[in-house]
N, C-alpha and C positions, 0 to 999 in steps of 0.2 A: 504494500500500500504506500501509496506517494504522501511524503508530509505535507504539514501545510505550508510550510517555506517553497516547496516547489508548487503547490496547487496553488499558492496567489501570483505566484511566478507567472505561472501559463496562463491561457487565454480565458477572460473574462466573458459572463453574462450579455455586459454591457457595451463592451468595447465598439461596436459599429454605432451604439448610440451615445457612449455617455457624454456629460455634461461637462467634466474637469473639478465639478466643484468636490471640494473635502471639508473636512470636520472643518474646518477655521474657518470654512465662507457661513457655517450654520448661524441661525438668530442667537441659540441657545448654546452652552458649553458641553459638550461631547466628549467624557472621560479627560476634562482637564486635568492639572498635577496635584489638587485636591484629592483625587481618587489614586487608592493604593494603589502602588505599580502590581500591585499579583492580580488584581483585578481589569485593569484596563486592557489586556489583550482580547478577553473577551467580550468585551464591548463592543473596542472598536472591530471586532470582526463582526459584531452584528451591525453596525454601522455600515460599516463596507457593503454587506449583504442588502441594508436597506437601499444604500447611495446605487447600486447596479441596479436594484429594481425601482426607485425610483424616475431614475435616469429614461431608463423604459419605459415608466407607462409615460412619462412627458416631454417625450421628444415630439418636438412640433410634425414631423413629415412623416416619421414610420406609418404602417398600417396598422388597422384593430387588430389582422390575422398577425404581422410582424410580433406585435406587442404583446399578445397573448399566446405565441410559441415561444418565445424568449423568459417569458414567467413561469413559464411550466417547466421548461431548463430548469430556473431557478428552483424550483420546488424540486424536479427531480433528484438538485442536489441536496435537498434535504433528506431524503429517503433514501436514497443510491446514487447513482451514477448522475452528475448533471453540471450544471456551474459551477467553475471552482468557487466563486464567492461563497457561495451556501454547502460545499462539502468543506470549507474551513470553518464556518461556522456550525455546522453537525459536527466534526470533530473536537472544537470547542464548547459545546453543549455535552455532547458523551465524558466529556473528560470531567466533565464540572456535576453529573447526573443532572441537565437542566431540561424542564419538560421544552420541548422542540413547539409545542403550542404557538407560543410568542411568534415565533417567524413564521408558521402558515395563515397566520393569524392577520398578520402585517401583509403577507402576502394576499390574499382574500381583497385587504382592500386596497392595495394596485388594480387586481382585477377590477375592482369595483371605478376605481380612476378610468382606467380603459372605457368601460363599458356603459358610465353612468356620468352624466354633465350637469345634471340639475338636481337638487334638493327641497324638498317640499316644503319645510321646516323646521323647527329649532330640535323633536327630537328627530328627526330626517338625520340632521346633519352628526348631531351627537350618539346615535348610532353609525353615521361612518366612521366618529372618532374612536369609538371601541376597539376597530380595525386598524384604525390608521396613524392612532398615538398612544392609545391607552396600552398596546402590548408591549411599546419602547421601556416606558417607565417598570411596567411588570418585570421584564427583564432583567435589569439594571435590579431590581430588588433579590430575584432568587440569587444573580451571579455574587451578593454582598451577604445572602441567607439571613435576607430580612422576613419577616411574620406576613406574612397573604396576608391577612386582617388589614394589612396597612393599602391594598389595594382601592377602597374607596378613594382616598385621601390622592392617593398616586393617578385613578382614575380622570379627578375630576384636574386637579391639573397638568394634567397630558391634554385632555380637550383643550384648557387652555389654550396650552401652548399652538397647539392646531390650528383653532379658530383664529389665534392672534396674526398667524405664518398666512392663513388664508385670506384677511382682511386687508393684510400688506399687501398683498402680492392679485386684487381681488381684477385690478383693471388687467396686467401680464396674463393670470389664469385664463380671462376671456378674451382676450386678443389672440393670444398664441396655441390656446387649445381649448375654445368653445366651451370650457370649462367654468360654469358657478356655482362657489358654495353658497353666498348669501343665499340664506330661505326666501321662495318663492312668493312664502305668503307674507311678507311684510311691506308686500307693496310693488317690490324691485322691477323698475322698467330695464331689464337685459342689454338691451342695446346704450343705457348710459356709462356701461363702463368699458364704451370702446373711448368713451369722449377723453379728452387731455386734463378735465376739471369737472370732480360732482358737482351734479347741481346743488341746490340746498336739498330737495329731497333725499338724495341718494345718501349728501353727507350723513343724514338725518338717521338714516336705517342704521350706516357703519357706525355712528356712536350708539345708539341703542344696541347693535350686538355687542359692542366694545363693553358695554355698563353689564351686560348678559353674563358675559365671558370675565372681570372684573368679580360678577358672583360667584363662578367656579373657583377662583381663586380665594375667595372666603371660605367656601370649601372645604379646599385645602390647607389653610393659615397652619395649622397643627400637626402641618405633618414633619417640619421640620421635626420637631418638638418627640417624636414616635419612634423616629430612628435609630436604631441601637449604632448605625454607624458613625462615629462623629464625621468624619470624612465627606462622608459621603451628605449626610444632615449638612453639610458645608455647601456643599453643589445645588443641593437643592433651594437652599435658600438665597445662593446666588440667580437661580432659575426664576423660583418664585417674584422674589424683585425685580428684575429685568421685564418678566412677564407685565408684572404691575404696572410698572413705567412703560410699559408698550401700549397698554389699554388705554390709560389715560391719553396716551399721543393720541391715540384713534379716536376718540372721545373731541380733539382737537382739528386736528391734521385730515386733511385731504390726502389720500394714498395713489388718488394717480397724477395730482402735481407736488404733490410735497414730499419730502422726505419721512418716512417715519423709523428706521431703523436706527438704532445707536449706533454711533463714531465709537473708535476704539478705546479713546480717552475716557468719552460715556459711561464705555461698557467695563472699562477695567476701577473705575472710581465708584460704579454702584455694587459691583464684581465684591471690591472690597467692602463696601460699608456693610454689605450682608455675610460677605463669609468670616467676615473679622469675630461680629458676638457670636454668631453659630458657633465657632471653634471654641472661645473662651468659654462661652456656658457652658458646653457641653463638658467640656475639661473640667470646670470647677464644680 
């Protein structure tokens, strides 16, 4: 059997489509140096695994059949033989006893990305984040052998984080892949987010999901607080904040002329003012 040094070596999932982007272009911090070095290989192999299948379902030009035979690679290398991305990550799961769940899981809703562009509603959408965030966070928990129980808590800001990624990025999603999450029923006239600048309506829906999604994160306030990991309780509560100040921009901010993501300065200055007390409390 080939290790994983040579299986991420060789040819990729996603290679005729992917994107270039890695952990460092994400909104959110991905196995930064907060999290124990024994832990972060496995991550970022599931990382890697997501970024090939991302990369896939949202490449602007492939076909549904292209996109939907290159996922099922993906999956096959979850079971046996398939993408190296997803037989490093099977062997990173077997090594660790970690239920393989999580990544068919994440995989389901790429499928669903391919195959589905529009969203009915608010729980429309927040069952596609079951799929499509809520299995990240679960992960990240069993690979630290935190308590399930804390899955609520992990649940509801993983949708977060989703909704927030989706709201940024709401006018690129429907330009480049016909693609909207906003729920249908809040009014959304579709064709305003091909324009340069919401109208007041349009602004009007993104802050009320922003205040929606702002609730998720009430949520979750306590979960730093549950975490047996202090480390890891560190990332989280860098996440949690970043998330916060993202809502609030939306709440403000126009996302298809204004900026809404943090600068680096931004994101390393609220980075620290959250992981700073998470470490000391926990320590003391």
């Amino acid at each position: 059997m080939r290790d994983a040094a040579e299986l991420a070596s060789g040819p990729l999932a996603s290679d005729p489509l992917v994107s270039g982007k890695g952990h460092r272009d994400e909104n959110f911090p991905v196995a930064s140096l907060l999290i124990k070095a024994e832990y972060r290989p496995p991550i970022m192999a599931f990382y890697r695994f997501a970024r090939a299948a991302d990369d896939i379902a949202d490449h602007p030009s492939a076909t549904t059949e292209e996109k939907l035979a290159l996922l099922a690679r993906m999956r096959g290398g979850l079971d046996g033989d398939g993408a190296a991305e997803a037989v490093v990550l099977r062997q990173a799961m077997a090594a660790r006893g970690i239920d393989p769940v999580h990544a068919h899981d994440l995989l389901d809703a790429f499928v669903r990305d391919v195959t589905v562009a529009r969203y009915a509603d608010w729980a429309d959408l927040i069952g596609y984040c079951r799929y499509s965030a809520m299995p990240v966070g679960r992960f990240v928990l069993d690979v630290h052998g935190e308590d399930r129980r804390l899955w609520p808590a992990n649940d509801a800001l993983c949708a977060a984080l989703q909704i927030v990624n989706h709201l940024q990025d709401c006018g690129k999603d429907y330009r480049t892949l016909d693609r909207v999450y906003i729920p249908l029923d809040t009014g959304l006239d579709v064709a305003e987010l091909g324009g340069d600048r919401a109208s007041e309506g349009l602004h009007a829906i993104i802050a009320g999901l922003a205040r929606r999604t702002r609730d998720l994160l009430d949520q979750s306030a306590a979960f730093v607080a549950l975490i047996r990991d202090r480390r890891l309780a560190a990332e989280v509560a860098v996440i949690h904040r970043l998330a916060r100040s993202l809502t609030y921009r939306l709440e403000r901010r126009d996302p298809l002329s204004e900026r809404v993501h943090h600068g680096r300065i931004e994101t390393l200055f609220l980075a620290t003012g959250a992981a700073l007390p998470a470490l000391f409390r926990r320590a003391a």
